[in-house]
N, C-alpha and C positions, 0 to 999 in steps of 0.2 A: 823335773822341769815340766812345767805346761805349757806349753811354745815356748816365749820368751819370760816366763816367769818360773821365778825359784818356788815350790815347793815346801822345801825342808833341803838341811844343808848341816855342813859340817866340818868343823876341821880335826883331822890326826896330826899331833905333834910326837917327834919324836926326838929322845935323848942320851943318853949315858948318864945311869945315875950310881951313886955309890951310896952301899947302905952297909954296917956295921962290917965296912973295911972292904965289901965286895961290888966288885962291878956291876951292874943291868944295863941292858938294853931297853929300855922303858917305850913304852907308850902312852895317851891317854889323848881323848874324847875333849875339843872344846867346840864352845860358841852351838853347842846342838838346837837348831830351829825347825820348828815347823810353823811354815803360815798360818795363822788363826783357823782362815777361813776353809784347811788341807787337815786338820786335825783329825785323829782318830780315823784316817784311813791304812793307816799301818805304814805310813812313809817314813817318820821318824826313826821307828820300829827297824824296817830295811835298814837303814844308813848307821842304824847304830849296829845291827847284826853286821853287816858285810865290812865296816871298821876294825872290827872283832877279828874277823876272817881275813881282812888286810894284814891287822898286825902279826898272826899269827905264821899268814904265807912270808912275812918280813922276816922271820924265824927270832923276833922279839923273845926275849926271858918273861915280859909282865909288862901287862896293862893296866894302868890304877888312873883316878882322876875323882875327882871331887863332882857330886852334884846336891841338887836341895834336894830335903830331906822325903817331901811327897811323891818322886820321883823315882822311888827307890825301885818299886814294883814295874813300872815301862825299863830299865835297868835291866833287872831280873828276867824279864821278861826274854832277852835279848840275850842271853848268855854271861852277864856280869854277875857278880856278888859282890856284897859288903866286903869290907876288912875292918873286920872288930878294931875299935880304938882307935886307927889309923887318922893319922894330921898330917896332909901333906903340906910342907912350907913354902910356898913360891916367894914373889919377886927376887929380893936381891939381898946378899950375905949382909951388907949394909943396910938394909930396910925389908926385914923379913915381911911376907905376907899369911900368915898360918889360917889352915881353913876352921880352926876352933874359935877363931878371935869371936868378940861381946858381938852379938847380932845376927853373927854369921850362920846359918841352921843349916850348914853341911855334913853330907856323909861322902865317907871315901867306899867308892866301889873299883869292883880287881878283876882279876883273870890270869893263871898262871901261866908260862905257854912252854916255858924248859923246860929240863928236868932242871937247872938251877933256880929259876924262877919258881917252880915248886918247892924244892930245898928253901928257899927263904922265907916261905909263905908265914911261917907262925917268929922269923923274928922281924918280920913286919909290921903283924899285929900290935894294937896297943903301942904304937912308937911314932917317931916325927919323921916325915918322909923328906928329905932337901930335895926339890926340885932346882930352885935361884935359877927359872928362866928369863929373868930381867922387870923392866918394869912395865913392859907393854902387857904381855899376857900374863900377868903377876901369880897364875896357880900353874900354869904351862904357857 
C-alpha cells in the first residue's frame, strides 16, 4: 500500500485436492498484480515470496498454480519452479477449464512443502491436475 493505494496484491487459495487416489492440501497464487506504475520495485516479488512462506507456515503438502508463460523467471525468482508437463484443470466437473486449452500459453509452477507433497512430486509431472473450484475463479 501507498496510503490508500494498492500497490501490488494478491490472492492465496486454498483446497483438498486428490491426485492418483491421494489426498493434498494444496495451495496456489491468483489474480497476482502489480501497478503499472510500482513495477519492478520488488513488490510483486515480496507478495509472491511471503505467499510461499504463508503456505508453508499453513503446513500445506504443495503449492502449484498456473501462470503465462514470460513469467516464468519473476516465479523462479521467488522460490517456485515448473512442473514438467503439468495441466491443471479448473472450473467444474461439468465444464472443465484446462490450462493447455488452444490460445492459452500457460505453464504450471510448484513447490513442495511435505514429505508427502515431495513423495508425489514426479506422479505429478506430465499429468492433469483436478482442481473443479467452480466457475468464478475457473483455475483456483
Amino acid at each position: 500500500m501507498d496510503e490508500e493505494r494498492v500497490l501490488a496484491a494478491l490472492d492465496i487459495l486454498f483446497k483438498e485436492i486428490t491426485h492418483a487416489g491421494r489426498a493434498f492440501s494444496a495451495g496456489g497464487l491468483s489474480t497476482v498484480v502489480t501497478s503499472e506504475d510500482a513495477r519492478g520495485r520488488g513488490y510483486g516479488r515480496h507478495l509472491v515470496t511471503a505467499a510461499r512462506d504463508t503456505m508453508i507456515a499453513q503446513h500445506l503438502d504443495l503449492g502449484v498454480f498456473t501462470c503465462d508463460r514470460p513469467l516464468r523467471a519473476f516465479y523462479e525468482s521467488a522460490g517456485w519452479s515448473v512442473l514438467p508437463g503439468a495441466v491443471l484443470v479448473g472450473g467444474a466437473r461439468q465444464a472443465p477449464f484446462p490450462s493447455d486449452q488452444p490460445g492459452f500459453d500457460k505453464i504450471t509452477m510448484s513447490d513442495f512443502f511435505s514429505a508427502a507433497g515431495r513423495e508425489a512430486r514426479t506422479t505429478l509431472q506430465h499429468s492433469r491436475i483436478e482442481l473443479y473450484p467452480g466457475e468464478i475463479d475457473k483455475l483456483w
